[in-house]
C-alpha positions in Angstrom: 8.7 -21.9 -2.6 9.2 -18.2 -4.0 6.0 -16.6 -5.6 7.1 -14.5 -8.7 5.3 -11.8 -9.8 6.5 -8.8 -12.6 5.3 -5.0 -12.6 3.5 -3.8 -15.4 6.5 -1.9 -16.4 8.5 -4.8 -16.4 6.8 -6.9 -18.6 6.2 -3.9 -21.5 10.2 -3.6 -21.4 10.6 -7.3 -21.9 8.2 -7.5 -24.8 10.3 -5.1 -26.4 13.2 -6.7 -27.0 14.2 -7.9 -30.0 17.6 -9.1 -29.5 17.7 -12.5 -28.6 20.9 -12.5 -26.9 19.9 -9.7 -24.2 16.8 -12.2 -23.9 18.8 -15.0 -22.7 20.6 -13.0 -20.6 17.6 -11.6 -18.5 16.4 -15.4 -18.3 19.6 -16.5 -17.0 19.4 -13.7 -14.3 15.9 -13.9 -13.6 16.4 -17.9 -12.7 19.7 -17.2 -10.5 17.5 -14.7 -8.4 14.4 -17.1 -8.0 17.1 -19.6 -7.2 18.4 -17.3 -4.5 16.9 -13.9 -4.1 19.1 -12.3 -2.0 22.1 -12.4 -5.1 21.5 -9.0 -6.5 23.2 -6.0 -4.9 21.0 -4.2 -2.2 20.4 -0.6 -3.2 20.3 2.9 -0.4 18.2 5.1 0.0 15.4 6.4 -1.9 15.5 2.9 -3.7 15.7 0.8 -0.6 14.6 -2.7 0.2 14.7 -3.1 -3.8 17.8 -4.9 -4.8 19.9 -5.1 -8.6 21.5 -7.4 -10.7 24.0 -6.4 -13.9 22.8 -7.8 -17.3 25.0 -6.3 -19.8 24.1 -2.9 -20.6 20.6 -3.4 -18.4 20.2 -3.4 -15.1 17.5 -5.8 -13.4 15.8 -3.9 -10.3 13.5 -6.0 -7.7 12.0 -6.4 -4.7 12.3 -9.6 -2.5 9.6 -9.2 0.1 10.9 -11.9 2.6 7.7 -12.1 5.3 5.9 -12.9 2.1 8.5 -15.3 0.4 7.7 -13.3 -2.8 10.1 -11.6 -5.2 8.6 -8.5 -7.8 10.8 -7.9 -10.9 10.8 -4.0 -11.3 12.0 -2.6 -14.1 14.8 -3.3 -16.4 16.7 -0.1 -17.5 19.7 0.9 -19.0 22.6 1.8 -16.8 23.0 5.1 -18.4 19.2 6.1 -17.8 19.7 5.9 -14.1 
């Protein structure tokens, strides 16, 4: 079983959100990576071993630490802001 866990940074951004709609969205993707966390894109170099997933306009960064069977959800940005 994959452990879950969220940086601080994460969960501030989620609270934030107001619309519903992008809400659903990030649930959707957050349960198709705990599902199967290797999904997301795998990103080079200075952000390596952290891996992305596209949820329209945001992008959902994390980490799937595989010796530990644990995946941290990162941050959840805009992809303009990158």
């Amino acid at each position: 079983m994959v452990t879950v866990a969220y940086d601080k940074r994460f969960e501030r951004t989620i609270r934030k959100i107001k619309d519903h709609g992008l809400k659903e969205r990030v649930k959707k993707q957050i349960i198709k990576i705990v599902a199967n966390p290797e999904t997301g894109k795998p990103m080079r170099f200075v952000r390596k071993d952290t891996r992305e997933v596209y949820a329209p306009p945001f992008r959902l960064s994390y980490a799937y630490l595989k010796e530990e069977d644990k995946i941290v959800f990162l941050e959840l940005y805009h992809k303009d802001e990158q």
